[in-house]
C-alpha positions in Angstrom: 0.0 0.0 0.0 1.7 3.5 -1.1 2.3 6.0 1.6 2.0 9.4 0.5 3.2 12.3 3.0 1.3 15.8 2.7 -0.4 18.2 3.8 -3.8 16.9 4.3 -5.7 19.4 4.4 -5.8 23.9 5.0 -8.8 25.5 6.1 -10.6 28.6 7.3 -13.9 28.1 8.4 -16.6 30.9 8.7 -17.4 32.2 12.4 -18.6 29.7 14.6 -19.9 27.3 12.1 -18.6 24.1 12.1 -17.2 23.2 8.8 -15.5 19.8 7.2 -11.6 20.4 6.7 -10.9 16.9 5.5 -13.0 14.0 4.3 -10.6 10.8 3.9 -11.4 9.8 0.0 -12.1 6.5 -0.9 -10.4 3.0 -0.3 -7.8 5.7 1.1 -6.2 5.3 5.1 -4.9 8.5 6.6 -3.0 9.4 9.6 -2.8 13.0 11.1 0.5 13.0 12.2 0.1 17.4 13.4 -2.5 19.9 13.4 -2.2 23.8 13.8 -4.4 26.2 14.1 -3.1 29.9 13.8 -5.3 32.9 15.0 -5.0 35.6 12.3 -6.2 38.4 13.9 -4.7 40.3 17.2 -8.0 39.5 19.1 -8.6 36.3 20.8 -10.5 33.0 19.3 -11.8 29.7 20.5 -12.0 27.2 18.3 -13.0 23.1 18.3 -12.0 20.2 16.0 -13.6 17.0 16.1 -13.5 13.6 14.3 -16.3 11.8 12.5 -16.7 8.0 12.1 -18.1 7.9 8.5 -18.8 11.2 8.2 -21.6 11.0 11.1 -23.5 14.1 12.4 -22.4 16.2 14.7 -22.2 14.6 18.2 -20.2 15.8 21.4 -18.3 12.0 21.4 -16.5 13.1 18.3 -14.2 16.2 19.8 -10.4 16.4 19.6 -10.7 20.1 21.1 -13.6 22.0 22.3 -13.6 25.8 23.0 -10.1 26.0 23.4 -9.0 29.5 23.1 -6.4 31.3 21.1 -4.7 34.1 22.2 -4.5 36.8 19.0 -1.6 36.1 16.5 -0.7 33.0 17.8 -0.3 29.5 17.0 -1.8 25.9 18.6 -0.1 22.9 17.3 -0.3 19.6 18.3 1.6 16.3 17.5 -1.4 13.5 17.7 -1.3 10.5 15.2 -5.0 10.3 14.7 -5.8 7.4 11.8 -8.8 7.2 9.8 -10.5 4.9 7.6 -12.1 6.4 4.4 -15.1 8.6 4.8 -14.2 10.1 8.1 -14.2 13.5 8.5 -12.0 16.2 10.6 -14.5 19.4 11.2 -13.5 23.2 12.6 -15.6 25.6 14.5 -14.0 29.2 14.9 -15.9 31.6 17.1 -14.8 34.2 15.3 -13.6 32.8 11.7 -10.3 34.2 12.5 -8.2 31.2 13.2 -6.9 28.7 10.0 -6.4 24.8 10.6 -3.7 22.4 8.6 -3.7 18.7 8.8 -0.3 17.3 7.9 0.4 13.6 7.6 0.2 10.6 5.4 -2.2 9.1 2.9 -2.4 5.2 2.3 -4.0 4.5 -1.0 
């Protein structure tokens, strides 16, 4: 099975709506190796990620982070090495649709 490093997926979602950053494609494996989040602006944010089995609805089971908040021009990053089967999804909520996620890992087609 090829392994294919990347960057997963890069994503600004609008304020505080939870949004799908990266759906795993099909008969595709990935693993989230690090995620960042970077507030944009010099005011504060609080944002959530959360993981979907499948692509299922919105549940509180699924979150990674939940209102954690950003101090203004700064960065969150965390070293996890999530794994996903195809279909799952990764979702982002910023409060204020100032903060920007990216997903970096490897792809297993």
């Amino acid at each position: 099975m090829p392994e294919t490093r990347k960057i997963l997926a890069q994503g600004s979602p609008s304020p505080a709506n939870l949004t799908d950053i990266y759906v795993v494609g099909a008969a595709t494996q990935a693993i989230i190796s690090t995620l960042t989040i970077a507030n944009r602006n010099a005011n504060y944010d609080v944002f959530r990620v959360s993981a979907a089995i499948s692509g299922a609805m919105d549940t509180s089971s699924q979150y990674i982070y939940y209102d954690v908040s950003i101090d203004g021009n700064d960065t969150f990053a965390a070293t996890l090495g999530i794994t996903l089967n195809s279909g799952d999804v990764i979702r982002m909520y910023s409060l204020n649709g100032s903060s920007s996620i990216n997903l970096f890992g490897v792809e297993i087609t």
